[in-house]
C-alpha positions in Angstrom: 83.8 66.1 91.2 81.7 68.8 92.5 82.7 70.4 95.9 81.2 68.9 99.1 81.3 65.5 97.0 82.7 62.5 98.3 85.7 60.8 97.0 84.3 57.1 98.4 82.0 56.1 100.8 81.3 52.4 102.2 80.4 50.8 104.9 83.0 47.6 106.4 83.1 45.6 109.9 86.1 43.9 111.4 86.7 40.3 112.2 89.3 39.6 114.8 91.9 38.2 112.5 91.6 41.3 110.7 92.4 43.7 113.5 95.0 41.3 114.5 97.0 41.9 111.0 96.3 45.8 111.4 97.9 45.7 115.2 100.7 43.9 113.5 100.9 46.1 110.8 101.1 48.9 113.3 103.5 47.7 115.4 105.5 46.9 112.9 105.9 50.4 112.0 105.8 52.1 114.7 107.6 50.5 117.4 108.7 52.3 120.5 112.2 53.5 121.1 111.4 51.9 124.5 110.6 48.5 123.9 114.2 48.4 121.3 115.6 49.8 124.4 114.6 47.5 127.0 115.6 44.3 125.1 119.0 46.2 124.2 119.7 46.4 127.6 118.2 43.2 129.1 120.3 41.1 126.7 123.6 43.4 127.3 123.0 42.9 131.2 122.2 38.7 130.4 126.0 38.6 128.2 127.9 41.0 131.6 125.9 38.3 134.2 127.1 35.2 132.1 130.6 37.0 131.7 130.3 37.2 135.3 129.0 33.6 135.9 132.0 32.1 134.3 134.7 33.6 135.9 133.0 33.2 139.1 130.6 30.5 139.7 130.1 30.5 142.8 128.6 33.3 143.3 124.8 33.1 143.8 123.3 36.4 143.3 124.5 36.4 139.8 122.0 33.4 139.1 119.2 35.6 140.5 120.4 38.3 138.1 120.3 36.0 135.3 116.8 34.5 135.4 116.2 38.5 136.5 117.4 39.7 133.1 115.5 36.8 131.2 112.6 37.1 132.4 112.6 40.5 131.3 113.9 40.1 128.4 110.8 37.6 127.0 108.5 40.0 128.8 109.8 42.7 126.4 109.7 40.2 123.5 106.3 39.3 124.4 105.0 42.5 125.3 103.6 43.5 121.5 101.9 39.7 121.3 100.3 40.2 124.8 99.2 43.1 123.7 97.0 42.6 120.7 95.8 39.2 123.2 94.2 41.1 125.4 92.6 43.7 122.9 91.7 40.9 120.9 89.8 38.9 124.4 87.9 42.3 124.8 86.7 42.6 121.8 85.7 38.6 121.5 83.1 39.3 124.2 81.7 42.8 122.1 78.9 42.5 119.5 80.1 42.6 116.5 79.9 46.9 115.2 79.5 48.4 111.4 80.8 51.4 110.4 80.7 53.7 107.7 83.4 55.9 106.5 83.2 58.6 103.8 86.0 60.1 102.2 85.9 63.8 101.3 88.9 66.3 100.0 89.3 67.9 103.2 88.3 65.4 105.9 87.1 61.5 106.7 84.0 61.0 108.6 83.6 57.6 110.5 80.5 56.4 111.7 79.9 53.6 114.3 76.4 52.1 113.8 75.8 50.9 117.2 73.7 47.7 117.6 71.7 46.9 120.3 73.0 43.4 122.2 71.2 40.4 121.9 70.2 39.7 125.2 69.6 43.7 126.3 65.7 44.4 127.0 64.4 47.2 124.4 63.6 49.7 126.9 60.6 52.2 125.6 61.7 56.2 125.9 59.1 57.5 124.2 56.1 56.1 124.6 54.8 57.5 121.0 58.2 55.4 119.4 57.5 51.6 119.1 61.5 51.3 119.5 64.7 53.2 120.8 66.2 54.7 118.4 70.0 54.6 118.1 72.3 57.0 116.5 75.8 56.2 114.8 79.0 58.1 116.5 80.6 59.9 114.4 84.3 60.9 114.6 85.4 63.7 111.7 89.4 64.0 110.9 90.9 67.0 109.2 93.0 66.6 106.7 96.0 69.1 108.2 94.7 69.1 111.4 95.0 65.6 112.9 97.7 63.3 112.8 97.2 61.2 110.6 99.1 58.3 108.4 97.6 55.7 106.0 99.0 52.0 106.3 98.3 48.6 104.2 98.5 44.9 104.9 97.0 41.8 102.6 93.7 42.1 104.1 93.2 45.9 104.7 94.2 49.9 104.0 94.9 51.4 107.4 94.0 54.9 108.8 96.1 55.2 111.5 95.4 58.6 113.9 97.4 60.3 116.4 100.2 56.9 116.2 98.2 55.4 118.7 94.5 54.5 116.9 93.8 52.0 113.9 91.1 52.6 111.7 90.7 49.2 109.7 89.3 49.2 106.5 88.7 45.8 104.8 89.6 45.1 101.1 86.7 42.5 101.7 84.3 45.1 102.4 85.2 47.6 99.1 85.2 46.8 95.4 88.5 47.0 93.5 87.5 50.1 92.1 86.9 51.7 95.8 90.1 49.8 97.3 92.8 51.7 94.6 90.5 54.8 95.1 90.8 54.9 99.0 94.5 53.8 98.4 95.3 56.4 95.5 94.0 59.6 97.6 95.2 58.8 100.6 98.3 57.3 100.1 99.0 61.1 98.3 97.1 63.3 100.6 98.6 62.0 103.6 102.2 62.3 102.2 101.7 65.7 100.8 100.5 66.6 104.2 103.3 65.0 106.3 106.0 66.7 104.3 
């Protein structure tokens, strides 16, 4: 391979269910210390209010502690469900986006190809252009640089940045030969690097 030569390059989109299984995936592994926390101690505070209940029952307050402490404690165990609901209800009411990622030694380049909505009125810049023309965003990461940790599910290989971003890369949208090369090289250059 010649230097400056990309390892792969492809383009993908997302359905919903498919971003769905990477936010899973992704919580999944990285969980917060916080959330653990906050059901450990909602359900240790639940057991001390029911001790409490039982040996005196006549105490109101303690009933008002109790539906306190279980409430929170299925907001916490709902919280990671809610969560991919309302990214999911968000991105429902988006146009659909492509992208187009390219894989080199040192770095990953990703490419939004940003579509013009159906309903939005072509607006005329230049008057010499018969149509707007609209540029892809790009976002480079450096291998070394940026944060970065590779993820799989069923349905996709996951470029996950900074703990906090999901790129999504479809095994739908890449031919077997592309899928164990994207897997291959990054599954080694991102555990080399976060040694």
């Amino acid at each position: 391979m010649k230097k400056g030569e990309p390892i792969a390059q492809f383009s993908y989109d997302n359905t919903l269910d498919e971003t769905d299984g990477a936010m899973k995936t992704f919580q999944q592994h990285f969980s917060t210390k916080r959330g653990k926390l906050s059901i450990a101690a909602y359900s240790l505070l639940s057991v001390a209010v029911i001790g409490g209940i039982v040996l005196n029952p006549s105490n109101v307050p303690l009933y008002f502690a109790l539906v306190f402490c279980a409430l929170g404690l299925f907001y916490c165990l709902t919280d990671k469900s809610r969560t991919r609901k309302k990214i999911l209800t968000a991105l429902k009411d988006m146009n659909p986006e492509e992208y187009r990622c390219t894989i080199y030694p040192e770095k990953i380049e990703l490419e939004t190809i940003i579509k013009p909505k159906e309903n939005e009125v072509d607006v005329k810049i230049d008057e010499d252009k018969d149509e707007e023309i609209i540029t892809p965003l790009k976002t480079v990461f450096k291998f070394g640089d940026d944060l970065l940790n590779f993820d799989e599910n069923e349905d996709s290989l996951l470029l996950i940045f900074n703990r906090r971003q999901i790129y999504c890369f479809p095994k739908r949208c890449l031919s077997k030969e592309q899928e164990d090369t994207v897997r291959d090289f990054l599954f080694k250059k991102l555990e080399s690097d976060n040694v």
